[in-house]
C-alpha positions in Angstrom: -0.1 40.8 -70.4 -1.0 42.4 -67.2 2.3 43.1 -65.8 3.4 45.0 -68.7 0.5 47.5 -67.8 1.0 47.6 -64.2 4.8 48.3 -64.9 3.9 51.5 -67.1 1.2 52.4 -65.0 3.1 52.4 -61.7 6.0 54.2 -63.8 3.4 57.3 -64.9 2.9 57.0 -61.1 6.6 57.7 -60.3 6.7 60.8 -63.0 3.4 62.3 -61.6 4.7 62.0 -57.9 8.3 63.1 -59.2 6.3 66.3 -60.8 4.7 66.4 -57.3 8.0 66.2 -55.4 6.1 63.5 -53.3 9.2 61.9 -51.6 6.6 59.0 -49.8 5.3 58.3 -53.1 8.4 58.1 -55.0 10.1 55.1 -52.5 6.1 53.6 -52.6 6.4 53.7 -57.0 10.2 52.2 -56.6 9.3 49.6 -54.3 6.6 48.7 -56.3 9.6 49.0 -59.5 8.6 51.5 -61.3 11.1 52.2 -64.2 13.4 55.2 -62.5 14.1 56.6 -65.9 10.8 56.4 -67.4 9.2 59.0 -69.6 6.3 61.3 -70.3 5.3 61.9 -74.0 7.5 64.8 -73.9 10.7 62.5 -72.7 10.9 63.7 -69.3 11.9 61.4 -66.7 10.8 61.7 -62.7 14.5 63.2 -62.0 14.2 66.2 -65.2 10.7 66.6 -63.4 11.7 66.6 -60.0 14.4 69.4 -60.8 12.4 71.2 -62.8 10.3 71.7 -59.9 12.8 72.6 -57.1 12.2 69.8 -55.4 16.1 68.7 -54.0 14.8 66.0 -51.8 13.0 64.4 -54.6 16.3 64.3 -56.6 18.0 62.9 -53.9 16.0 60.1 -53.5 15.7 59.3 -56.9 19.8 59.8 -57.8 20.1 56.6 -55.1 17.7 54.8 -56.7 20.0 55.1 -59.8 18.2 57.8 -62.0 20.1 58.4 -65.5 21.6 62.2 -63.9 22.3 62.4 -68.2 19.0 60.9 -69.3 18.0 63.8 -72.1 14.1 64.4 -72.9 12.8 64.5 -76.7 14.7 68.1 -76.9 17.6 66.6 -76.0 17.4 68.9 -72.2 19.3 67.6 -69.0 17.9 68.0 -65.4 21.1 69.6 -65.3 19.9 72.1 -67.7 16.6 72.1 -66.2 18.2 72.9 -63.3 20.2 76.1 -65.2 17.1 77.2 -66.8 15.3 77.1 -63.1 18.5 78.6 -61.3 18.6 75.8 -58.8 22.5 75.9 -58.0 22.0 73.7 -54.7 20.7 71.0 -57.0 23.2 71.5 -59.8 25.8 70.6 -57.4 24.2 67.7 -56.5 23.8 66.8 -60.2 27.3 67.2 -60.4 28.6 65.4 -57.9 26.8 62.5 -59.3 27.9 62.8 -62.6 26.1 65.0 -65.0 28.2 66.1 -67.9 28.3 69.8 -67.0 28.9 70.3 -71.2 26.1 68.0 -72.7 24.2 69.3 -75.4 20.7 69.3 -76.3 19.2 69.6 -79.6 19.9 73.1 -80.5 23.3 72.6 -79.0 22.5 74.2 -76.1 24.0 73.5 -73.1 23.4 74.1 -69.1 25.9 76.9 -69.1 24.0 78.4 -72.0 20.5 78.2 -70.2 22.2 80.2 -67.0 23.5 83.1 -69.5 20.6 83.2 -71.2 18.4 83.8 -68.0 20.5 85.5 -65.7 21.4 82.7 -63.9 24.5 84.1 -62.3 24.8 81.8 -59.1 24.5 78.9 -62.1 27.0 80.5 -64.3 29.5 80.5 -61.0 28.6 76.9 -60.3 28.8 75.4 -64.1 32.4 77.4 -64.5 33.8 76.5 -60.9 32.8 72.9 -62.7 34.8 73.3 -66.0 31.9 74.1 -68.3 33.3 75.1 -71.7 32.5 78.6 -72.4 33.4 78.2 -75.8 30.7 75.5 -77.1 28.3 77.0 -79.4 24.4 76.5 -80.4 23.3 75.5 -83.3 23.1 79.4 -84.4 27.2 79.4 -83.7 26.3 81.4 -79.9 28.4 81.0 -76.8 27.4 81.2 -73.4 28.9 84.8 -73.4 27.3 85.7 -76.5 24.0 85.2 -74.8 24.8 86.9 -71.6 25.4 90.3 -74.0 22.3 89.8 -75.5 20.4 89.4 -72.3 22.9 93.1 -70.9 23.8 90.8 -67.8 26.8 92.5 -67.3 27.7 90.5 -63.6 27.0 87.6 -66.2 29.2 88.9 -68.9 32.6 89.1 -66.3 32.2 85.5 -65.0 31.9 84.3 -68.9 35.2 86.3 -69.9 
């Protein structure tokens, strides 16, 4: 019974110091073997966390520790979308070059391409199409990634998407 607990407490441990891009306390929680894809209530694991907040070496650490670079939270979001939605291109790359799927979908059928048009993410759009994202996958409301740069008026956006 007690091992059970300590395994999801030392796993809300590794989230928390993911979310706190504490690099020490990240090898400390996967020594002690935390679960490296755990999740939150909201499905985010310590590598969508640790992207979300910038924090590269964090992600490195945890990517050779064998974190899920596809593992999607409740909405179906990447850290490679996170990452997009952020405009972290150094990271992306990294992502990449471990594997993400630069054309996953969430939810909404979103993808990290889409996130980088629909924020002005231009260094992201470069990175995602120099990758082979698909600029013709569409949301759930039948949008491309181009269709949201024109909505947004990013015009530098617009030319990489065409």
């Amino acid at each position: 019974m007690i091992l059970p607990a300590l395994a999801f407490a030392q796993s809300d441990n590794l989230i928390m110091a993911a979310r706190a891009g504490d690099v020490a306390a990240i090898k400390q929680q996967l020594q002690n073997k935390a679960d490296i894809n755990a999740t939150d209530a909201r499905g985010f694991s310590p590598l969508i966390v640790a992207v979300y907040g910038g924090y590269q070496d964090a992600v490195v650490v945890l990517l050779e520790a064998g974190a899920n670079v596809n593992q999607q939270d409740a909405s179906g979001n990447t850290a490679l979308m996170g990452a997009a939605f952020k405009g972290y291109p150094a990271i992306a790359e990294l992502l990449i070059s471990k594997g993400a799927d630069v054309n996953l979908q969430n939810g909404n059928g979103g993808t990290a391409l889409m996130f980088a048009s629909m924020f002005g993410r231009n260094d992201m759009i470069k990175v995602l199409v120099n990758h082979k994202a698909d600029k013709q996958l569409k949301d759930q409301r039948g949008l491309t990634a181009l269709d949201l740069a024109t909505q947004q008026g990013n015009q530098e956006g617009i030319s990489l998407l065409k």
